[in-house]
Structures are given as structure tokens and as C-alpha cells.
N, C-alpha and C positions, 0 to 999 in steps of 0.2 A: 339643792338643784341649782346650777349653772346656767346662767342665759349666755348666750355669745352673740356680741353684734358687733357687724360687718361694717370695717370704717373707710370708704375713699382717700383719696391723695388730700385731699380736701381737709376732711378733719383729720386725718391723721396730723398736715401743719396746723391747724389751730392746737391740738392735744399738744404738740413740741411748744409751742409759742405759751400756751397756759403755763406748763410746766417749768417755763423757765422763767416768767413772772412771779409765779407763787414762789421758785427759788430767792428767786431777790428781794422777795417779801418778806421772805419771812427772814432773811438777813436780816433787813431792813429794821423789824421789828425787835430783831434784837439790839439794836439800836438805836431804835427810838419810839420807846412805848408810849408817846403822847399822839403817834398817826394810827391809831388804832381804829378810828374811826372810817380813815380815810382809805386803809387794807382793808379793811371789811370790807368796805364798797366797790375796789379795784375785784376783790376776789368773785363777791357776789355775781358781778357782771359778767366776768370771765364765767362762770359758770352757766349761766344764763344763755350765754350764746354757743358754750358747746352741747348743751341741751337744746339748743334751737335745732343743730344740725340734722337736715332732710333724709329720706329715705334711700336705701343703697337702688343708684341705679341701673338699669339691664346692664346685663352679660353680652360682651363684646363679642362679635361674629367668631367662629372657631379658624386659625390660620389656616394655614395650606400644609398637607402631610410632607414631613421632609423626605430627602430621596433614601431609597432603601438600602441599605447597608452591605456591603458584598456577600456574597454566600462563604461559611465556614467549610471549612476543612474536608472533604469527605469521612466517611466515620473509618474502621479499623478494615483489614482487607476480607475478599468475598470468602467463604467458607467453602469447604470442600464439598462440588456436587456429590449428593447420596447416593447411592444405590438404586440401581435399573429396577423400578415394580415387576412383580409379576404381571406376564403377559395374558389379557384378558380375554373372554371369548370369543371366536368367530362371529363377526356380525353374516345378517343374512344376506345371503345372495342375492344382488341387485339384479334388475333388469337385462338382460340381453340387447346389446346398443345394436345397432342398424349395422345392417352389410356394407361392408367397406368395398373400393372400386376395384374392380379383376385388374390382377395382377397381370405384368408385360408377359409374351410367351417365352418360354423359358428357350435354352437351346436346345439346339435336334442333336440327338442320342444320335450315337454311333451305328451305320449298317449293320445288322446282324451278319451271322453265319449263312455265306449261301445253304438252303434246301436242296431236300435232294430233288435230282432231273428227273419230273413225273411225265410221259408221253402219254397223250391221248392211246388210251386201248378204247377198240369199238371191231363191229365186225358186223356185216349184214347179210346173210344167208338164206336163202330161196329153193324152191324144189319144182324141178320141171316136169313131173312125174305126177300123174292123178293117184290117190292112198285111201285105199277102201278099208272097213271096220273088217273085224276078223267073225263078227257076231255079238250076241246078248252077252256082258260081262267079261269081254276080252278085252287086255289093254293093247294096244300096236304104238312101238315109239315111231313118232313120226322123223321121217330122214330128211337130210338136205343134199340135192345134188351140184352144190358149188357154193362157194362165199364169192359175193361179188364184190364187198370191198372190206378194206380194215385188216388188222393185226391178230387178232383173239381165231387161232388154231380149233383142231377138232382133232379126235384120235383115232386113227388108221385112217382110211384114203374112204372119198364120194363115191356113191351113196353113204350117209354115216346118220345118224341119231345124236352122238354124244360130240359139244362142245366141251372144249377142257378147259378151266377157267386161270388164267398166266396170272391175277395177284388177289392176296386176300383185299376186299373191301365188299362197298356196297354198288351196284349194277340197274341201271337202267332195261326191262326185258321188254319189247315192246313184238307180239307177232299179228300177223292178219292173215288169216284161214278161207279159202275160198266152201263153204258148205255146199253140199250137193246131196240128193238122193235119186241114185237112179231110175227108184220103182217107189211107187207109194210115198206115204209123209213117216219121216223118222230123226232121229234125231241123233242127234251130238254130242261130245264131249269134250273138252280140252282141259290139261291143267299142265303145270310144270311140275319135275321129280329133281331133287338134288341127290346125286349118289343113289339112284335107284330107288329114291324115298320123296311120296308127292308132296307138296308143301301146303299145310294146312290151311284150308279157307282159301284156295286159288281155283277152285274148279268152276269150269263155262259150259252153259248148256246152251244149243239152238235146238228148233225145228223147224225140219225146211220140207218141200212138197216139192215132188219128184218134176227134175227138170226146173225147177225153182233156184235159184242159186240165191245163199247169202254169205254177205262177206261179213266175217265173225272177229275184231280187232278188240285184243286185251291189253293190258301197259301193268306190270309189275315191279316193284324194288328190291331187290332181295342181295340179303348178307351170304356171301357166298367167302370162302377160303381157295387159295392156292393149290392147283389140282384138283377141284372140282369137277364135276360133270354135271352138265346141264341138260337134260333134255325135256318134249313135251310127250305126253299122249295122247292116243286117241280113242276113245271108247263109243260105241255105234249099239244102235237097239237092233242092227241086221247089217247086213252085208252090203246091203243098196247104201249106207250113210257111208258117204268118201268125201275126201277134201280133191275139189276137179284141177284138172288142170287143163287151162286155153291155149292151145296156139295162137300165136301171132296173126294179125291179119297182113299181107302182105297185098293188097289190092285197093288199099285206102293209099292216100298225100297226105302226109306221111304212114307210114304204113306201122298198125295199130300192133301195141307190146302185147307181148305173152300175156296171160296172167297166171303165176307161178300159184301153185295148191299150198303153198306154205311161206311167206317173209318171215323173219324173224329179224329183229335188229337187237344189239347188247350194246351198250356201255359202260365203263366204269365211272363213275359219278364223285366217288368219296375212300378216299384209307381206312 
């Protein structure tokens, strides 16, 4: 087993300086073997003093790292990108983000196609004529003796029953009956017929006490077609139930209107 020990500048020159002493020594000695005495003792001492030499001491501070060295080469060139993965699944459906702000108004569309020219149809019809029941279960259509205003025709000439209707749609029917019983209390009936046939669920009853008058006002809508006929009737429990008719009073400022046994007013409302 080897020892190793660590020599400074120091003795490393002593170790050079022995070594070349003992060289010349021992020349010397060849030379002249009567100083034999006198090498031993040169040697001795040299020895002595490089056996003196002290302990190695500390390790000097470590220097300052030198500057780093340029970067090499890049390595060899990039490889060809692979191949697109398969495309993976639908993730979930997120939230619903908030209402974005209303849009500018767009621009205004083009006029349409003129419509066709619809004229107000109407007509209002009255009867100057008082119209008594015929009896128990008798129907009497009730007539008008003039249209006082409007377009919507009747067929043949006044006195007449039958309005004749100018377009198919729907009709505003509004009349006001003046009720009467001549004798005793009886009563009334009214309804509307299209084409001869009454219209279901329209019929009106009063009872009035003789000499009692009431005014009997019903408002209808009805789907009627082109050449239609419209009329109403009147059905009475006797003879005595009639729709009256007033003259005028001419003796009043202003001098007081008729009151007609029958208005009726029409409109066409709808196609």
C-alpha cells in the first residue's frame, strides 16, 4: 500500500536542491573516499531538513468561471411533420353566452301589389207600416218600405222582405223592432232566415202588455255568400202581438220622428 504526500513550491525546491547535492556527493565520493565522514554528515542533514518540511497548506480560493464558449452547430434538419391524428370526440356543449345588441333596422321592402278596391257595402232599411202576427205558429216575414241609406239592394220593388246580399263574406246585422200588443199581454218573436232557412240559435222573444210598447234591439254576425237573401220573421201567440208603427209628431220644435215598426241596419265587415 502507497502513501502519497502532497508537496508545495517549497519543498518541491528543497527536494531539487537535495538531489543535486547528493549528485555531487556522491561524485565526490568517487573521488575521494577519505571525506566519507564528512558526506555522511552533509547527507544526514539534508535529510533532516526535508523531513522537517510542514503540513500542505489550505486550498486556494476557486477562480472565476471563464466565459462560455459559443453555441455549436445546430444538429441535422427538422423531420418531416407526421400525419394529422384522428379527429377526437365532440366536446360538450358550452353555455349559451348572453344576447348580443339589436341589430340596425334593415331596409324597407318594396310596395306590394295594389289590393283590390273594396267599397264600403251597408244599407239601412226601415218600415213605415205597423205588422201584425198572423196567429199561434205562424211565421210572417217582416217587409221594409224603403232603404234609407247605403248600396246593399233588395229584390223586386217596396214593400219587399228579401235583402239580396252583393258579396260573399261576413255582415254586421243590427235591427230594432218596436213590440206592441193591441189587446191583452202576448208575446213575440224574431229571428233571421238565410235562403228561406232560420239561422240556429238567433231567435228573440219579448212580452209586452197591451198598449205597453217595447223596443226589441238584436246585433248579429253572419257568414253569408253572394246572392243571398236575407230576411227576418215574425212569430206572435195572437193576432193582437204586432210590431207598431208611430207617426211623426209634427206639433213639437222640432217636430218629433216617426218611429218606423222595423230598422234594420247591414254591413259587410270582412271577405
Amino acid at each position: 500500500m502507497y502513501s502519497t504526500k502532497i508537496f508545495n513550491w517549497s519543498q518541491i525546491l528543497h527536494i531539487i536542491i537535495y538531489n543535486i547535492i547528493i549528485n555531487n556527493y556522491n561524485m565526490m565520493l568517487s573521488h575521494q573516499g577519505t571525506n566519507n565522514i564528512i558526506g555522511s554528515y552533509i547527507k544526514l542533514k539534508l535529510n533532516h531538513q526535508i523531513n522537517q518540511i510542514g503540513p500542505t497548506g489550505y486550498t486556494g480560493h476557486t477562480g472565476p468561471t471563464g466565459y462560455t464558449g459559443p453555441t455549436g452547430q445546430p444538429g441535422g434538419q427538422t423531420g418531416f411533420t407526421g400525419p394529422t391524428g384522428e379527429t377526437g370526440p365532440t366536446g360538450a356543449t358550452g353555455s349559451t353566452g348572453s344576447t348580443g345588441p339589436l341589430g340596425g333596422t334593415g331596409p324597407l321592402g318594396g310596395t306590394g301589389p295594389t289590393g283590390p278596391t273594396v267599397y264600403p257595402i251597408y244599407a239601412s232599411f226601415l218600415s213605415t207600416g205597423t205588422q201584425a202576427s198572423s196567429g199561434t205558429n205562424t211565421l210572417v216575414p217582416i217587409t221594409y218600405s224603403e232603404r234609407s241609406i247605403g248600396n246593399i239592394g233588395v229584390t223586386g220593388s217596396y214593400p219587399t222582405s228579401t235583402i239580396l246580399i252583393p258579396n260573399t263574406g261576413v255582415y254586421r246585422v243590427l235591427f230594432s223592432a218596436q213590440c206592441d200588443s193591441a189587446s191583452g199581454k202576448h208575446s213575440i218573436e224574431i229571428f233571421p232566415a238565410i235562403n228561406g232557412v232560420g239561422v240556429p240559435n238567433s231567435n228573440t222573444l219579448i212580452k209586452v202588455e197591451q198598449q205597453s210598447e217595447n223596443c226589441l234591439t238584436v246585433e248579429y254576425f253572419l257568414q253569408m255568400n253572394q246572392n243571398d237573401i236575407l230576411e227576418l220573421y215574425l212569430k206572435g201567440d195572437s193576432t193582437n202581438s204586432r210590431l207598431l208603427y208611430v207617426a211623426p209628431d209634427a206639433s213639437t220644435t222640432p217636430a218629433t220622428p216617426a218611429i218606423p215598426s222595423i230598422i234594420l241596419d247591414i254591413q259587410l265587415i270582412a271577405l
